[in-house]
Each structure stands twice: as structure tokens, then as C-alpha cells.
PAMARVO-493692 format. One record per residue (C-alpha): residue in three letters; x, z, y. Coordinates in pm, 1 decimal, padded with zeros to 6 digits. Example, Ala and Ser with C-alpha at 12.3 -4.5 7.8 and 13.67 -1.06 7.14 Angstrom:
<sites>
{site ALA; {01230.0; 00780.0; -00450.0}} {site SER; {01367.0; 00714.0; -00106.0}} 
</sites>
This chain:
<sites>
{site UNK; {-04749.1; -01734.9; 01832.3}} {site UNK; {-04881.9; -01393.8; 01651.1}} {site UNK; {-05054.2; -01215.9; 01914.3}} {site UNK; {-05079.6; -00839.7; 01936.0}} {site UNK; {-05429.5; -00780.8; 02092.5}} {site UNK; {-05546.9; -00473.8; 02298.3}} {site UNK; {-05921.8; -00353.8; 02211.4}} {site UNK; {-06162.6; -00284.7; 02469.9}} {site UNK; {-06491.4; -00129.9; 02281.6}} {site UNK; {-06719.9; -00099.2; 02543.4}} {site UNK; {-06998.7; 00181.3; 02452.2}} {site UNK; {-07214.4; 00342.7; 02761.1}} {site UNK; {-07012.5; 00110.8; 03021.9}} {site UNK; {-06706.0; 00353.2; 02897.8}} {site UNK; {-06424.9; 00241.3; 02694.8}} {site UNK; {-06429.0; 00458.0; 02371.0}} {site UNK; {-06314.4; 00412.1; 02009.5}} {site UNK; {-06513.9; 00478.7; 01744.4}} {site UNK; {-06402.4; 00679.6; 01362.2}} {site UNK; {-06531.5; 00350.4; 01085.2}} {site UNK; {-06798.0; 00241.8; 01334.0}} {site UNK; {-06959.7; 00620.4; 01403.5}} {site UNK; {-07170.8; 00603.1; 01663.8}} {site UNK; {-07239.7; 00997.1; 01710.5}} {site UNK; {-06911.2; 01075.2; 01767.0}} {site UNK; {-06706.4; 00822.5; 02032.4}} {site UNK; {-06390.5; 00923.1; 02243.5}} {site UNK; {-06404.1; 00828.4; 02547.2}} {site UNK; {-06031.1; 00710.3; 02679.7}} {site UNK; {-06163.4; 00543.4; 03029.5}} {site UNK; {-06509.2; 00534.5; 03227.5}} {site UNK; {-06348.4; 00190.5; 03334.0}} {site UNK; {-06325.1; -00048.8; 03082.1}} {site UNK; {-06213.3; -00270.5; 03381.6}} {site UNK; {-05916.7; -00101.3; 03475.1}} {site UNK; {-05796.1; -00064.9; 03110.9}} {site UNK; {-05766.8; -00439.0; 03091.5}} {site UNK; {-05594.6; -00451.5; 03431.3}} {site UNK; {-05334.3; -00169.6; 03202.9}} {site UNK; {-05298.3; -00376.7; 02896.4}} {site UNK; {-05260.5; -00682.5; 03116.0}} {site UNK; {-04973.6; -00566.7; 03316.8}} {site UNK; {-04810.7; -00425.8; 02999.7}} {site UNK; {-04810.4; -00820.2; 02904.8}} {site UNK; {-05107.0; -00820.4; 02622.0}} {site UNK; {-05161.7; -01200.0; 02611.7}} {site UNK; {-05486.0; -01128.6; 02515.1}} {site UNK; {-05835.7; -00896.6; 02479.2}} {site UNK; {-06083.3; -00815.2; 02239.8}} {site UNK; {-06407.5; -00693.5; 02412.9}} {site UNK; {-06646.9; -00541.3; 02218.5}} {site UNK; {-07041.9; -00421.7; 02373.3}} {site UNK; {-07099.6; -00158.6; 02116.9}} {site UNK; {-07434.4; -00101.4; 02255.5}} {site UNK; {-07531.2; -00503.7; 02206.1}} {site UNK; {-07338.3; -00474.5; 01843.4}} {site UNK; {-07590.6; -00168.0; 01730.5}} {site UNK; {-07933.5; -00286.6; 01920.6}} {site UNK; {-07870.1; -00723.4; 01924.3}} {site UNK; {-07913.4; -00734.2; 02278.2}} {site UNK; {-07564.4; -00747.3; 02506.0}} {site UNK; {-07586.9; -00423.3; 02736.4}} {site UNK; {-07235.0; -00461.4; 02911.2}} {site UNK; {-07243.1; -00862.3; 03008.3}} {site UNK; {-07179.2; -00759.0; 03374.2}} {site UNK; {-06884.6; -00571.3; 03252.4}} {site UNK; {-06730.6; -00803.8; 02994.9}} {site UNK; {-06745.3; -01104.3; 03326.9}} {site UNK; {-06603.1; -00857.7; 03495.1}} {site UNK; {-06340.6; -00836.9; 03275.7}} {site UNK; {-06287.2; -01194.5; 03215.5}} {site UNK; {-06234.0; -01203.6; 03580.2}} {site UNK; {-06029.0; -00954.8; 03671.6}} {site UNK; {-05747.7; -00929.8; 03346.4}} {site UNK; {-05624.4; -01271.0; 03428.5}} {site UNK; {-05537.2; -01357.2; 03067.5}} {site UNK; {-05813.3; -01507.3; 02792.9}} {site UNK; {-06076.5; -01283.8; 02659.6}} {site UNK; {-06255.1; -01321.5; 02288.3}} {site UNK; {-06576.8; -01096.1; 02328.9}} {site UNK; {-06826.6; -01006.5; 02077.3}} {site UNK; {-07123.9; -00726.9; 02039.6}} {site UNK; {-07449.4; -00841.8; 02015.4}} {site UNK; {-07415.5; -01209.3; 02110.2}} {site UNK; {-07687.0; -01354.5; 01842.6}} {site UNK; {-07790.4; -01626.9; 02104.5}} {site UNK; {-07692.2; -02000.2; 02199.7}} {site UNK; {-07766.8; -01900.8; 02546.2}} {site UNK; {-07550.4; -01618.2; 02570.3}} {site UNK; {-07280.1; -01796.8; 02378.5}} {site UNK; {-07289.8; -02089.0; 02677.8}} {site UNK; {-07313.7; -01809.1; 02955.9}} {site UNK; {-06990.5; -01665.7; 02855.0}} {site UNK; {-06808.5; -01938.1; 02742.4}} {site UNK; {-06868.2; -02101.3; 03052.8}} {site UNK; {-06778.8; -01818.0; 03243.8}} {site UNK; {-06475.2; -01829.3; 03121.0}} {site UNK; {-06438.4; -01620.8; 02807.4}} {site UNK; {-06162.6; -01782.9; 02576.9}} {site UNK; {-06379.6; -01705.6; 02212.7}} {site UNK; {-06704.8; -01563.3; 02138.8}} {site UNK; {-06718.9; -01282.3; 01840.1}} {site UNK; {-06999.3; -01343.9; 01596.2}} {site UNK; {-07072.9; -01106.1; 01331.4}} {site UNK; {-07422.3; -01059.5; 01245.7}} {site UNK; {-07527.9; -01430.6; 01366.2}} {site UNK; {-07309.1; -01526.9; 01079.7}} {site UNK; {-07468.1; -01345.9; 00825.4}} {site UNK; {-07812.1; -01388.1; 00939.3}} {site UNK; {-07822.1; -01711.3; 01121.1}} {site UNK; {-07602.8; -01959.5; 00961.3}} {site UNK; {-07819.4; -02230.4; 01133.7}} {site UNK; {-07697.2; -02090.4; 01454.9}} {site UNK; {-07323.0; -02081.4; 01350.2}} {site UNK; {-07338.3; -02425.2; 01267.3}} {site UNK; {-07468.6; -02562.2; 01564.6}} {site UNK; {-07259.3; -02318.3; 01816.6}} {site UNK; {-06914.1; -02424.0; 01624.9}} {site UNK; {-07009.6; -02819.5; 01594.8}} {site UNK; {-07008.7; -02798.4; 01981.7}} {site UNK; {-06749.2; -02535.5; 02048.0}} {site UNK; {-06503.2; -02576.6; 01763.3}} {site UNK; {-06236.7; -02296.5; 01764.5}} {site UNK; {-06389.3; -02117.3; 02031.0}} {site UNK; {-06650.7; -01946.1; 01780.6}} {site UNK; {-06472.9; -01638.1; 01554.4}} {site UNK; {-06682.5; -01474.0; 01315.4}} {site UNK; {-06565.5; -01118.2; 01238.4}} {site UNK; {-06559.7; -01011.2; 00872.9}} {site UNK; {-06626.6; -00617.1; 00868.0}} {site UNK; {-06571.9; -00544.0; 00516.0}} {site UNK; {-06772.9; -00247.9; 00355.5}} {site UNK; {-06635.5; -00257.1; 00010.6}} {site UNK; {-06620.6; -00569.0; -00089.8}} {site UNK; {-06917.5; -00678.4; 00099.9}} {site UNK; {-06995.3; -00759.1; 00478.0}} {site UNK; {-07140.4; -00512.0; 00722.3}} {site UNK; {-07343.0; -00628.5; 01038.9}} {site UNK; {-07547.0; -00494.1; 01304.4}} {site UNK; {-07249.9; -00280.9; 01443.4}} {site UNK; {-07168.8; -00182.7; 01077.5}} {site UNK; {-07536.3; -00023.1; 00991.8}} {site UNK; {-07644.3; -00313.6; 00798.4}} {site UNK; {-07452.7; -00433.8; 00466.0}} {site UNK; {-07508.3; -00771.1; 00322.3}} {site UNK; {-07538.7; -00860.5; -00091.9}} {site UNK; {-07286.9; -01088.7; -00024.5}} {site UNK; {-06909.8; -01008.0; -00075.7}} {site UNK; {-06631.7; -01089.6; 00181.0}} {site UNK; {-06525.0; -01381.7; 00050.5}} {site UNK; {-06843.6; -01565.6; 00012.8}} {site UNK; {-06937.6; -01544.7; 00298.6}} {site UNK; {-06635.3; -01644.7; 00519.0}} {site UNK; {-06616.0; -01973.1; 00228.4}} {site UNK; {-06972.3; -02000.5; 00343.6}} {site UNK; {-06903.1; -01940.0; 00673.5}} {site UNK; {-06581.6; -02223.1; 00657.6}} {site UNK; {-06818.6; -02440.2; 00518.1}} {site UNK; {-07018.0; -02439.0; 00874.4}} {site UNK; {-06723.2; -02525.9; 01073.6}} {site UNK; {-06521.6; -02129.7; 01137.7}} {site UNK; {-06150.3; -02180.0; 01190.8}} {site UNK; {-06067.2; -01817.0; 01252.1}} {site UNK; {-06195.6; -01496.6; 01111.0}} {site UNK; {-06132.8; -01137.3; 01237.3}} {site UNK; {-06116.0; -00933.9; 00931.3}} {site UNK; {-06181.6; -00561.1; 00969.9}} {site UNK; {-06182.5; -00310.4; 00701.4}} {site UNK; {-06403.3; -00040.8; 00800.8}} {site UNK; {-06304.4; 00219.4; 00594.5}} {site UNK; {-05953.0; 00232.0; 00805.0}} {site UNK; {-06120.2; 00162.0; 01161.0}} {site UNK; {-05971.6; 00446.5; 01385.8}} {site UNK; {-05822.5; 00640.0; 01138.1}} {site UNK; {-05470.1; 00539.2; 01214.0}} {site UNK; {-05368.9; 00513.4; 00831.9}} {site UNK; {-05248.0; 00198.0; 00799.1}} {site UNK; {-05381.2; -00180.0; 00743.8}} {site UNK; {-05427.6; -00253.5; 00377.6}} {site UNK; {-05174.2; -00544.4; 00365.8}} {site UNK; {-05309.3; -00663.9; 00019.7}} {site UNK; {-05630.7; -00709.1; 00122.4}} {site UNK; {-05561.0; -00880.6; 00462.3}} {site UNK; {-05264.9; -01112.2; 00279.2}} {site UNK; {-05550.6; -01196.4; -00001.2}} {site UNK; {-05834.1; -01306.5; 00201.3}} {site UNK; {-05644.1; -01481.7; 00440.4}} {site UNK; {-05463.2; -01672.8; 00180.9}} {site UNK; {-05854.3; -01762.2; 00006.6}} {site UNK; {-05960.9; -01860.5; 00333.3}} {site UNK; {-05637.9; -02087.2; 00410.4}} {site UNK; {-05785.8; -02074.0; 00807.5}} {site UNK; {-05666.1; -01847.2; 01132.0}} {site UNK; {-05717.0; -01490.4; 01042.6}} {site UNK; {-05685.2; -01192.7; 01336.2}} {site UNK; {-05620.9; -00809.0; 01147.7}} {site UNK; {-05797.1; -00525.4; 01227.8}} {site UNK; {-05870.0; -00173.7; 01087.8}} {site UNK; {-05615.5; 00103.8; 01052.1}} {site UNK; {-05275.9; -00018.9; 01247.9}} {site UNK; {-05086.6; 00273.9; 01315.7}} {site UNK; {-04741.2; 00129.6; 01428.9}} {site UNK; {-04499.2; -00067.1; 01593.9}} {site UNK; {-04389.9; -00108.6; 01220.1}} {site UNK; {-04778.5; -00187.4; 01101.9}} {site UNK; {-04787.7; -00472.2; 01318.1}} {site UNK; {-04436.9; -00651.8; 01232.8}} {site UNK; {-04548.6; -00605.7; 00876.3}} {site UNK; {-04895.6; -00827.3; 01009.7}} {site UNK; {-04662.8; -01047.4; 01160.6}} {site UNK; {-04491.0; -01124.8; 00829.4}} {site UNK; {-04791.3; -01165.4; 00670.2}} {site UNK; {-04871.3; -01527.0; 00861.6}} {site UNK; {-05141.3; -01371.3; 01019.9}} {site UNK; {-05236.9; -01540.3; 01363.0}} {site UNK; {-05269.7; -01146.9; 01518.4}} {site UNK; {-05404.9; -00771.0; 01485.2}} {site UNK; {-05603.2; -00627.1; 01690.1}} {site UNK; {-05493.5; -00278.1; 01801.1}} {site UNK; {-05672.2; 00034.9; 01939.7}} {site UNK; {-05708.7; 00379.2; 01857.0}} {site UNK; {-05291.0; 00364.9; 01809.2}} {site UNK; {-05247.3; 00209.3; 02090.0}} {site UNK; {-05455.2; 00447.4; 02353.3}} {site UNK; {-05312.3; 00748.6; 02136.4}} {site UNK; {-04963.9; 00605.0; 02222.4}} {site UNK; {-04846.8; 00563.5; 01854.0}} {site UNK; {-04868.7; 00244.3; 01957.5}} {site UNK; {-04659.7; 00178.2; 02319.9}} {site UNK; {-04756.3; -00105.7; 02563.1}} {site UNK; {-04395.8; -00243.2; 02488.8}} {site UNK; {-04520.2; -00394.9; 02140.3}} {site UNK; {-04786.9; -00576.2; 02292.5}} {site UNK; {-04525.6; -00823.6; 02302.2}} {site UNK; {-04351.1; -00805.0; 01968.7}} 
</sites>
């Protein structure tokens, strides 16, 4: 079933958005990240993407309190990401009940890691492709690798990832549109479960993702702007 999931970015124990991963400049839309997930889970989101912005830019989770929070109060399964580089941490919130854990820099920089944490927990593990270019950014987008995208999500396939979030950055919050081509391309190189993100704009954006055979989108400037409505959280 495609799923259309709300994004809860998590910066300062705030919900905010950020412009193509900007720190200096966030918008704040809630000083309660828990009671936006309450929101998008009464609007009948079937599931959330948490993101601890501060763990993503300094590799140490900052918002774990929040994000079990979360997990516990939205009633519906969680994938959470931002800083998570650890085995530890992976077990902690896996076992507290988060549905997926986010990797993004762990599998650039620790493919040891990746290996072992998806040998034990399978499709639980995403790793999130934030393209730059043609090549992968880490360390909440301030790092770029030498590699290019598809390198290393083959690589990445090789250590046992069944599902990628793929991310342009270049269209992150600017509510211009997904670019179809490149999300219908590297899912069909990667042949595994790919979520969009990066740009979706409208109800129309996402039933064009949904055509695409991708598993989901992720949605959030749009959708806390209201170009997107809580309605086609169910589309």
C-alpha cells in the first residue's frame, strides 16, 4: 500500500522545516512536535517520519525523549532517523517500539555497522539517500561523499538495505515539485522499496509518486503550508 507520510523534523525540541537542509534559517510550525503527530494521526497518516535535526548535524541524538514520546503517543508506526550512528541506539529505539530506524551517515561511513544492524533487523533498517548532485550528502547534508547515488545504495544493497529514502536536496522545502525522472531512475537501478522525498508540492505530486511504484513520499513543508490537506494523507 503507497503510503503518504507526514514529516516531523525535530530541531530545538520544535518542529520546523528547513529550505535544502539550512540550518540558519528554520520555520518553526509547532513548539510541540508531540502534538503535531497526535494532528497527522487523527487526519489518518498511517505513518511518521521523525527526524532529530540536532543529532543529524552534531552525531549525537538530542531529541530521544521526544521521538519515544512520539512513538508513544501517535499510536501508528514511526521510522526515525537523525543522528543514530550507534548499535545501541538502534536497539533502544527499536525496542521501544519505533517501526524503522533512518540511517544516513552510518551508511556512508560505517558500512560495517550497516551490515551487522540489517543482518539482525532486516527491513527495519532504511538508509536515506540525500542526493547532492549526483553524489550523497551526510552529516545533516554538510558533508558530501566521492561516491555517486547509485553506488552507494548498490553498495549499500549489497549489505542487506531493502528500502531507501531518496531525497533530492536541491528541492527540500522549496515546494517545486519532485523530479519524477530521477526518483523513477534510481528506484528502478535499485529494484528494492524506495520512499520519495524532496520538493512535493501537491495532492497531484503525490498521485504522480504513486504511479511511479514507489512504496511512499514523504511530505512536509506542503503539507504544514496546507498545499498539501490532511485529506491526502490517505490517497
Amino acid at each position: 500500500m503507497f503510503e503518504v507520510i507526514p514529516a516531523i523534523d525535530i530541531l530545538g525540541g520544535k518542529c520546523v522545516r528547513l529550505k535544502q537542509g539550512r540550518y540558519e534559517s528554520p520555520i518553526i510550525y509547532s513548539p510541540d512536535p508531540v502534538d503535531v503527530a497526535r494532528q497527522w494521526a487523527a487526519a489518518g497518516a498511517r505513518r511518521l517520519h521523525v527526524v532529530d535535526l540536532d543529532g543529524a548535524r552534531t552525531g549525537t541524538p538530542e531529541n530521544i525523549a521526544l521521538i519515544k514520546t512520539i512513538i508513544k503517543e501517535a499510536g501508528l508506526p514511526v521510522q526515525a532517523g537523525g543522528g543514530i550512528r550507534n548499535f545501541t541506539t538502534i536497539s533502544e529505539l527499536l525496542g521501544y517500539g519505533a517501526d524503522r530506524i533512518i540511517l544516513g551517515t552510518t551508511a556512508i561511513k560505517n558500512p560495517n555497522l550497516l551490515s551487522s544492524v540489517c543482518e539482525k533487523f532486516d527491513d527495519r533498517i532504511a538508509v536515506a539517500i540525500d542526493a547532492k548532485g549526483n553524489f550523497a550528502a551526510a552529516e545533516g547534508w554538510m558533508y558530501v561523499s566521492k561516491k555517486d547515488v547509485l553506488t552507494l545504495a548498490k553498495e549499500a544493497i549489497g549489505l542487506g538495505v531493502r528500502r531507501f529514502i531518496y531525497t533530492e536536496i536541491s528541492r527540500d522545502g522549496m515546494l517545486a515539485g519532485p523530479n519524477f525522472e530521477g526518483i523513477r531512475a534510481f528506484a528502478a537501478a535499485t529494484g528494492v522499496a524506495v520512499i520519495a522525498s524532496g520538493g512535493i508540492s501537491s495532492k497531484e505530486d503525490i498521485l504522480k509518486l504513486k504511479e511511479l511504484g514507489v512504496e511512499g513520499c514523504i511530505v512536509g513543508k506542503a503539507l504544514y503550508e496546507g498545499k498539501i490537506k490532511p485529506e491526502d494523507l490517505t490517497v
